[in-house]
N, C-alpha and C positions, 0 to 999 in steps of 0.2 A: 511549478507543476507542469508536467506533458502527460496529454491524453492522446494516444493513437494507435495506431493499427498494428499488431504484432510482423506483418508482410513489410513494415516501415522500420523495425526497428536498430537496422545498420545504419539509418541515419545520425544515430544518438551516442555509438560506440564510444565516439572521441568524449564527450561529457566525463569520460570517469573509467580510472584506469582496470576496473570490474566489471564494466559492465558488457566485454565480450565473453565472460568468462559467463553472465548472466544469459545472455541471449543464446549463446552455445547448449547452454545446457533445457533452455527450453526449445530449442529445437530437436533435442533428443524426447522428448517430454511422449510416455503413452497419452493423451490425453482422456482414454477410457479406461485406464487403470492407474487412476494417481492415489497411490494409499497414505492416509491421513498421517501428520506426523512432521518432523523436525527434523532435514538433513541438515549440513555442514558442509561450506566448501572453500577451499582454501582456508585449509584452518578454523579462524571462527572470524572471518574477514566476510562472511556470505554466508547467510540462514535461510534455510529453505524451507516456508511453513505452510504445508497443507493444511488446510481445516474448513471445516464443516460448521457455517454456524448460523444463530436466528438471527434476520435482518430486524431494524428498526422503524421506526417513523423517525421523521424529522425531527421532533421533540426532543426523543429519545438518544440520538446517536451525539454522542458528543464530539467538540473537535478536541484532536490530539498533536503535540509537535515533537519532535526526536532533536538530539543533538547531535549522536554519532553516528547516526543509519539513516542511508536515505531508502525509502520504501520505493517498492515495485509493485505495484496490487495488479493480475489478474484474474478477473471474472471467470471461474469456468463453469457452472451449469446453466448462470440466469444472469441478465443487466444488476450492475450493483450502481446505487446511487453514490454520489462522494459529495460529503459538503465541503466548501473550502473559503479561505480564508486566512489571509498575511496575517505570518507571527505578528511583524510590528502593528498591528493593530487588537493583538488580543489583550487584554484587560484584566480579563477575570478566571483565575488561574485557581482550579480545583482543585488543593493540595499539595502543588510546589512538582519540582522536577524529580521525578523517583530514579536517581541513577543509573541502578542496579538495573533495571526494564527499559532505561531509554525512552522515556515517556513522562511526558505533562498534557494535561487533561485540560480542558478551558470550557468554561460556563457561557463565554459569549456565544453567538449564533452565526453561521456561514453564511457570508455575504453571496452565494451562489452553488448551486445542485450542477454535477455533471452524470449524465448517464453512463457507465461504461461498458459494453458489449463484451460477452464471450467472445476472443479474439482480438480484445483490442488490451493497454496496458494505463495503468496511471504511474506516472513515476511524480512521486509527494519527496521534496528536500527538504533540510531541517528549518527553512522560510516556510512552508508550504502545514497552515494548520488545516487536517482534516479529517472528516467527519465519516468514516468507513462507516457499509453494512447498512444504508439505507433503501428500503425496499422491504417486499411482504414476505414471507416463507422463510425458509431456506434454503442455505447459498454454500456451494465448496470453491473454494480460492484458492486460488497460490500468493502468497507475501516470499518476495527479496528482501531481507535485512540486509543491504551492502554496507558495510564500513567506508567513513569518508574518511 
């Protein structure tokens, strides 16, 4: 997992042969006219998902792990909380790995809260389980689906 400054993120370029292609493209980004919705880039190697949606509590948010995408989550109208916590420690696995979505759900509980700022990025690897969308209201995002 990295959490930091979007002003920082040519640090991280070399991580992954996408992620200039990631960072490019959010520097062209309106950021007061991002409309809701699902691009595509490069192919289907890079998903680009706008969305709008109600935060949780702690309770509520469960953690999640991917195996062929590593996530990019940025916050854009309000701080989004992240729970997080190493695959090799998750246990209790809600249903199994769903393919087709890239996604396994886990019952156990984030060993630790990060706050992330409009302006700043999480980037979660398929080690990295966590816990999106905690906090009160809501929240319009951007998620990178990058293909590893």
């Amino acid at each position: 997992m990295i959490i930091d400054n979007l002003s920082n993120s040519k640090q991280y370029l070399s991580l992954h042969p996408r992620f200039e292609e990631v960072f490019s493209y959010i520097d062209s980004l309106n950021w007061n006219n991002l409309p809701i919705g699902v691009t595509e880039l490069d192919g289907q190697q890079i998903k680009v998902i706008v969305s709008e949606s109600d935060m949780k509590s702690q309770d509520e948010a469960k953690l999640e792990v991917h195996q062929k995408f590593i996530d990019i989550q940025i916050p854009v109208t309000k701080s989004e909380t992240f729970g997080w916590r190493s695959l090799n420690t998750l246990k209790k696995s809600s249903g199994g790995y769903a393919a087709e979505k890239d996604i396994e759900f886990f019952d156990d509980k984030p060993i630790t809260y990060i706050p992330v700022q409009p302006g700043e990025f999480a980037i979660f690897f398929p080690g990295d389980g966590h816990a999106p969308l905690v906090g009160d209201g809501k929240i319009k995002k951007i998620i990178f689906k990058v293909a590893i």
